[in-house]
Steps between C-alpha positions, in 0.01 A plus 500: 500500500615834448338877485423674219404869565287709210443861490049489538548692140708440224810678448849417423714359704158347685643197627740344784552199651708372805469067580452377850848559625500853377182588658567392850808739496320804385183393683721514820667845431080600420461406843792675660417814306157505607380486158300111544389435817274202651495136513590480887862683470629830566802637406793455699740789438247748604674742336336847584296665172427166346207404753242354302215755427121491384682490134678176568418263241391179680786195464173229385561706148860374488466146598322382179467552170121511548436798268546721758423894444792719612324852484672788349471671868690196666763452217579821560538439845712214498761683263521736703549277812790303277671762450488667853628132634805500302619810557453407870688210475244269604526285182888410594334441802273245423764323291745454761252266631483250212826227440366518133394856415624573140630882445262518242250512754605910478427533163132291504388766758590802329372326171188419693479880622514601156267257374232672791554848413445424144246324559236764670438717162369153413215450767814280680476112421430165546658203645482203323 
């Protein structure tokens, strides 16, 4: 299984996809940034200014590819969240707890990021 993510309307560069062991990186640094939040965890860090908020998309979207509906609102959210986390360090944090974290992992959130910012002139996306 893997996740496929497509802008709601079509536009180029519409589409991106992450498989399993991907996901549970990023979904991890989602958490820890306060952008995904639910499911029975909390973040650990607690960094202060990435609390989760009202805005904070809820984790069950990022656990499936169940066709999920990322709104614009929320993918905005969450790219901004990705991007305050790694400038705070937190994503270097959350690697230094995984034996097996590639150092790609950097590069999938900040493609990720991008991914969400482009995606909220597009009504944001699904999750399939």
């Amino acid at each position: 299984m893997g996740y496929a993510f497509r802008f709601e309307q079509p536009a180029p560069g519409g589409t991106f996809s992450f498989n399993n062991w991907q996901m549970g990186f990023v979904r991890e640094i989602m958490r820890e940034a306060g952008a995904a939040a639910g499911q029975g965890l909390e973040p650990a860090s607690r960094t202060p200014g990435l609390e989760p908020t009202e805005q904070t998309a809820d984790m069950e979207k990022f656990l499936s590819n169940g066709n999920w509906h990322v709104s614009a609102e929320e993918a905005g959210f969450i790219a901004t969240r990705l991007r305050l986390a790694a400038s705070k360090g937190v994503v270097a944090e959350v690697l230094s707890f995984f034996d097996d974290a590639p150092d790609d992992v950097r590069q999938w959130v900040s493609d990720f990021a991008d991914f969400n910012e482009r995606s909220v002139a597009q009504d944001g996306y699904r999750v399939r």
